[in-house]
VODREN-798084 format. One record per atom (N, C-alpha, C, O): residue in three letters; x, y, z. Coordinates in pm, whole numbers, padded with zeros to 5 digits, always signed. Each point is the difference from the previous one (the first is absolute). Layout:
<atoms>
ALAXYZ
...
</atoms>
This chain:
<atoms>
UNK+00897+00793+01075
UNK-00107-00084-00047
UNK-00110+00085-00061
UNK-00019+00118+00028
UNK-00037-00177-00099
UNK-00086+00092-00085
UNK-00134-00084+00042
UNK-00015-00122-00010
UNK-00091+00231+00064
UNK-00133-00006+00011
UNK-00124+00069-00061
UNK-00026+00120-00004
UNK-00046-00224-00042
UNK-00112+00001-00102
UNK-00112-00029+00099
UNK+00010-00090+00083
UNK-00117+00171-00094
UNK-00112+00055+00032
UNK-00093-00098+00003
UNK-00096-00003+00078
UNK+00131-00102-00187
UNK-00085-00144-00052
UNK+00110-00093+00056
UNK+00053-00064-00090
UNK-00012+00043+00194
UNK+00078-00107+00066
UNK-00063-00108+00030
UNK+00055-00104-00035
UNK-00184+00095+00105
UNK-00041-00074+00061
UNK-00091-00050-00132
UNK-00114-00035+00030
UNK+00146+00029-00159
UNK-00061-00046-00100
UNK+00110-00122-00040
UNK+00117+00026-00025
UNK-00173-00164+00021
UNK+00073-00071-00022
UNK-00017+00000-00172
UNK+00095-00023-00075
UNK-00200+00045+00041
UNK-00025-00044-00181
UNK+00123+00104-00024
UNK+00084-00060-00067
UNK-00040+00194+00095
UNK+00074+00079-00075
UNK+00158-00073+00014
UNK+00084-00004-00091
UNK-00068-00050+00224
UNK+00143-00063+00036
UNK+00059-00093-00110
UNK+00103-00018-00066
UNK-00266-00042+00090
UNK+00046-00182-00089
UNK-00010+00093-00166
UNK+00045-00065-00094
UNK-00080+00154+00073
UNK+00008+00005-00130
UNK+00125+00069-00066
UNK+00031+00000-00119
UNK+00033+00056+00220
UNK+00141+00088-00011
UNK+00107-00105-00017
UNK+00096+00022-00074
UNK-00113-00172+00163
UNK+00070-00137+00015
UNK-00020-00079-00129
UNK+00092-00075-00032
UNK-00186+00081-00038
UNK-00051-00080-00167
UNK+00048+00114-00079
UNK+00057-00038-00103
UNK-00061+00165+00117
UNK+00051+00047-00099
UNK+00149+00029+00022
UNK+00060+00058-00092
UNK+00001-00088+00194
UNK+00127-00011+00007
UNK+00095-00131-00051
UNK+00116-00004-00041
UNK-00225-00106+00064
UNK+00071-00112-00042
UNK-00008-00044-00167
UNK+00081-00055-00074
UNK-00239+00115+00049
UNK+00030+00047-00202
UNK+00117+00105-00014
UNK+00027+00027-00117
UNK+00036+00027+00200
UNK+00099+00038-00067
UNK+00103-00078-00012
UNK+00048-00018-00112
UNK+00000-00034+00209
UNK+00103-00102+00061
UNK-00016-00099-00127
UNK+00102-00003-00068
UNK-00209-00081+00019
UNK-00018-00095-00090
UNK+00018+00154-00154
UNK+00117-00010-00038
UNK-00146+00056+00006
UNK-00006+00088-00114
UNK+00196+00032-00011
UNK+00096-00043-00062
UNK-00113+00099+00120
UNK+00141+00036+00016
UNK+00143-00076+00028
UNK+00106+00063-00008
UNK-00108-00166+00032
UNK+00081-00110-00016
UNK-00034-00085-00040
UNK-00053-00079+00079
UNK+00063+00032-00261
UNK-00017-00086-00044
UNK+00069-00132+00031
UNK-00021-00099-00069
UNK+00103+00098+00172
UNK+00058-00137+00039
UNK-00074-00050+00071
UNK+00000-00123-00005
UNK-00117+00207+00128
UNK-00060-00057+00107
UNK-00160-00027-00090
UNK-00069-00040+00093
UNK+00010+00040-00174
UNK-00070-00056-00100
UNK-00005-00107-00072
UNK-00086-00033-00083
UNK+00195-00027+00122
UNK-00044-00134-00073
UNK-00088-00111+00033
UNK-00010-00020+00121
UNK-00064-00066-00206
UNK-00137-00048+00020
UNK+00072-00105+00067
UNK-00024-00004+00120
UNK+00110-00087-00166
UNK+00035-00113+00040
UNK+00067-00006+00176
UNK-00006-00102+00068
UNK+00062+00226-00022
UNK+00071+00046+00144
UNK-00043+00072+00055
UNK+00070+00074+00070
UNK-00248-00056-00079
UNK-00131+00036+00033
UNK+00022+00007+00135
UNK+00034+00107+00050
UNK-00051-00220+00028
UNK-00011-00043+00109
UNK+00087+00047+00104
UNK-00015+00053+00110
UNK+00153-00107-00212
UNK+00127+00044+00120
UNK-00005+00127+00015
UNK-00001+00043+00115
UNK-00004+00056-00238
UNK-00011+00133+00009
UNK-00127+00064+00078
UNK-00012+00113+00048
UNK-00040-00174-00050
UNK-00114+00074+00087
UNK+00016-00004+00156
UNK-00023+00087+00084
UNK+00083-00255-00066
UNK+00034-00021+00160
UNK+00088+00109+00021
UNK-00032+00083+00085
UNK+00161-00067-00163
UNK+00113+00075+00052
UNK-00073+00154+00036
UNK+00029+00054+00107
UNK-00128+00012-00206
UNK-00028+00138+00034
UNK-00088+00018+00134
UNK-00012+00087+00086
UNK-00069-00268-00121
UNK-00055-00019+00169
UNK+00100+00016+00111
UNK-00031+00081+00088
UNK+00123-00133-00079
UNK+00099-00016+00100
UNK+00071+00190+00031
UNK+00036+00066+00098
UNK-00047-00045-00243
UNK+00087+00126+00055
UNK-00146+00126+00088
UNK+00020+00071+00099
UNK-00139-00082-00169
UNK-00107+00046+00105
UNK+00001-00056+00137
UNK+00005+00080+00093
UNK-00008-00215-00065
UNK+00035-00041+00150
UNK+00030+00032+00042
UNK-00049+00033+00108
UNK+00234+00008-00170
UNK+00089+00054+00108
UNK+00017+00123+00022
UNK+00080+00052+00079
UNK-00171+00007-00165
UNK+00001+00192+00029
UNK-00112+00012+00089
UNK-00012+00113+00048
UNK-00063-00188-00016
UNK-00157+00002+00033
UNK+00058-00053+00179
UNK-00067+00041+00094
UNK+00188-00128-00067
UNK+00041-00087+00083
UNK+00109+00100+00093
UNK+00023-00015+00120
UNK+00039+00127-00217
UNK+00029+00102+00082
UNK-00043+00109+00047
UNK+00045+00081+00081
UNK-00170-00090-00161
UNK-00083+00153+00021
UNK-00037-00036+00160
UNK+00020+00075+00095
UNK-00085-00220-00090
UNK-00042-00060+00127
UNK+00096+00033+00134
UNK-00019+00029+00118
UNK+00137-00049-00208
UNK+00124+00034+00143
UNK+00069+00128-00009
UNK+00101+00037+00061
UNK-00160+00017-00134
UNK+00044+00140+00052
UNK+00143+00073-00067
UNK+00065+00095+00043
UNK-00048-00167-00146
UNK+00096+00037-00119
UNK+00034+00107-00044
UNK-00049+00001-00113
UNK+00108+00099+00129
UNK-00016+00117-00074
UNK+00018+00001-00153
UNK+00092-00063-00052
UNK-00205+00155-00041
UNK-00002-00031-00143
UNK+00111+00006-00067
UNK+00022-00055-00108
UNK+00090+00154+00202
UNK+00109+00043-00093
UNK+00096-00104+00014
UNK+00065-00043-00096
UNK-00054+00001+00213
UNK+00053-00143-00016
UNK-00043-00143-00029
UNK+00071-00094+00036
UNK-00178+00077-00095
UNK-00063-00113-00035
UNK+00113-00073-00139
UNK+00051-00107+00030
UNK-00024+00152-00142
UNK+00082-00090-00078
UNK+00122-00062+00060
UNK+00045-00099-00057
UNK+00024+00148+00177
UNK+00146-00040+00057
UNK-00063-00111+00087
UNK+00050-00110+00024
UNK-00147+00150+00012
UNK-00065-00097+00121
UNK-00060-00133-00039
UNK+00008-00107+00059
UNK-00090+00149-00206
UNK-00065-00134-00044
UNK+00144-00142-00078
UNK-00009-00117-00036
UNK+00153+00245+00043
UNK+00050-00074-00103
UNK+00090-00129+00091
UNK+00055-00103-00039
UNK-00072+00167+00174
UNK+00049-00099+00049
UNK-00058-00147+00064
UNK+00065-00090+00054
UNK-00223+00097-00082
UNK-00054-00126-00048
UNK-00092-00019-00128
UNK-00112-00052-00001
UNK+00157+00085-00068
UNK-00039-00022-00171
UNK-00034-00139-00016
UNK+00081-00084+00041
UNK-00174+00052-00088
UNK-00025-00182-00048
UNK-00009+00015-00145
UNK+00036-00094-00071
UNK-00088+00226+00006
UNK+00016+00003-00124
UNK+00095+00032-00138
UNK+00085+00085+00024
UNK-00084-00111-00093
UNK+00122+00067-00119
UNK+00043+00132+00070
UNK-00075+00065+00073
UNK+00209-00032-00103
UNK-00023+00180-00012
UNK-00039+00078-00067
UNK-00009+00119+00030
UNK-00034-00190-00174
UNK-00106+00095-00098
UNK-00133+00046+00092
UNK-00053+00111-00011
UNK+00030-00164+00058
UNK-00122+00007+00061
UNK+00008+00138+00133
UNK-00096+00051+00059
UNK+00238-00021-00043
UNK-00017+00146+00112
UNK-00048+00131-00077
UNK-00020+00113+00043
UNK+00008-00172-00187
UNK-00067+00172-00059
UNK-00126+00023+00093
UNK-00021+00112+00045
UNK-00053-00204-00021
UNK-00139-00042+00021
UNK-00041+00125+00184
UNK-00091+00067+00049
UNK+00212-00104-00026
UNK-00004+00085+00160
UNK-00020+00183+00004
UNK-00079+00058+00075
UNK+00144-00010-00147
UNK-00049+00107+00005
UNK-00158+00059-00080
UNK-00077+00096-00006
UNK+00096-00207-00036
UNK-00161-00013-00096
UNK-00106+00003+00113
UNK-00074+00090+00041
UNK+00090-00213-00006
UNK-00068-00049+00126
UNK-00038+00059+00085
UNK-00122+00009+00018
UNK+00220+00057+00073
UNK+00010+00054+00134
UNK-00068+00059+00010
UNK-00067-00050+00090
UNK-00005+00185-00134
UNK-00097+00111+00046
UNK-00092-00012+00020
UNK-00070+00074+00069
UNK+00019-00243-00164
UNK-00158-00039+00042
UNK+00023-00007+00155
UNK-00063+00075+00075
UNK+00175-00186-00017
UNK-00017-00060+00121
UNK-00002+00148+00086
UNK-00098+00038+00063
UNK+00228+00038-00075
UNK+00010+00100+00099
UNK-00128+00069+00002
UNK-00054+00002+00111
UNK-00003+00049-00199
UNK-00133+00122+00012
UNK-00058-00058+00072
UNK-00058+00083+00069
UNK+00023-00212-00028
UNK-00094-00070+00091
UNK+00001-00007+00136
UNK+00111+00027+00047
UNK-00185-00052+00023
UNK+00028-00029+00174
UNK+00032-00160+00014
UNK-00064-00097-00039
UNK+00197+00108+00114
UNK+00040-00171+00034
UNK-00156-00051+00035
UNK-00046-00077-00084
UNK-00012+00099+00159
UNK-00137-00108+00042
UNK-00080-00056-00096
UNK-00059-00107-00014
UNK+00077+00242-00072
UNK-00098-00052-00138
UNK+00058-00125-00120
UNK-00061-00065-00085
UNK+00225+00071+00133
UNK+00084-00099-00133
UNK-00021-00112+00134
UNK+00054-00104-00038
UNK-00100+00087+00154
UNK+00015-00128+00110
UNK-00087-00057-00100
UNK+00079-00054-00078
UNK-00213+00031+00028
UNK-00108-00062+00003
UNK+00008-00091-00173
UNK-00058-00104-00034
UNK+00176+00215-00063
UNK-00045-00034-00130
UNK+00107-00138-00011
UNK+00088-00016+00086
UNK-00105-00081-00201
UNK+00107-00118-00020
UNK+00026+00099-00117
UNK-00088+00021-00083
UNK+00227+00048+00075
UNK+00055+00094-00115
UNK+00080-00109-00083
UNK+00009-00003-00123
UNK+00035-00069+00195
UNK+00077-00147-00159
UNK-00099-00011-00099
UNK+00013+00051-00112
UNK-00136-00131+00159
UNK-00113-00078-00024
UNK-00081+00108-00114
UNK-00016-00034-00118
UNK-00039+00194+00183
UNK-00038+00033-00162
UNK+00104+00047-00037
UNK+00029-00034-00115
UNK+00044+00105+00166
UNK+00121+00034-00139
UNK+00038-00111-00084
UNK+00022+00028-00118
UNK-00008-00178+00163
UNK+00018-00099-00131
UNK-00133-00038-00096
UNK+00013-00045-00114
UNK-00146+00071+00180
UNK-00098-00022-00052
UNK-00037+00136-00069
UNK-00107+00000-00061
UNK+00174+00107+00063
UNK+00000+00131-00061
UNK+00039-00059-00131
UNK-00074-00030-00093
UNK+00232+00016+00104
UNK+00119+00006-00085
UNK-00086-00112-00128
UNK-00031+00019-00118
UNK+00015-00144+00220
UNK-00054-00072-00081
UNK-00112-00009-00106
UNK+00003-00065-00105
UNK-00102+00140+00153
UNK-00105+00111-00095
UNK+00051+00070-00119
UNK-00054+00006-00111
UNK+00196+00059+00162
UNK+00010+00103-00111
UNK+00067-00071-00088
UNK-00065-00032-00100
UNK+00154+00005+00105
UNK+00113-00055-00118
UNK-00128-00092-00034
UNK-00103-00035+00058
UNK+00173+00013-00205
UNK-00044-00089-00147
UNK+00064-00119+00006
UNK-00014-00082-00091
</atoms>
């Protein structure tokens, strides 16, 4: 696990998480579309949940894609998103991901960014 000095800075976390998900929207022009806005945003919500839902239980990072795939609710386009994902949740202390709703802004993130 990799530890940063500015951990207990949430502005740097959430900003590593927005600029991860402008990539996610930049970089796959399929998950950009204006009209599948919504769904696409839930699904990248859903796939933060469930990385955020094992960090809680104690998941190990290296096994997190085998683990999430066996309850997936979303496309499988959408497992690029996990190794993307993951390092925000892991660098963190479980107590600190107890308190946040990670669906809720990551879709109100997603939903910000895309056009």
């Amino acid at each position: 696990l990799v530890s940063h000095k500015h951990s207990d800075d949430g502005a740097y976390t959430m900003l590593r998480l927005v600029l991860s998900l402008m990539l996610c929207v930049t970089a796959m022009p399929s998950f950009a579309q204006t009209s599948d806005k919504e769904i696409d945003c839930g699904h990248q919500a859903d796939v933060a949940a469930a990385i955020d839902e094992a960090r809680l239980n104690r998941v190990a990072e290296r096994k997190l894609p085998e683990e999430l795939a066996k309850t997936a609710t979303w496309p499988e386009k959408y497992n690029v998103l996990i190794p993307i994902f993951a390092p925000h949740f892991y660098e963190q202390k479980r107590g600190d991901l107890e308190s946040q709703d990670i669906r809720g802004s990551t879709f109100e993130q997603c939903m910000s960014l895309q056009k």
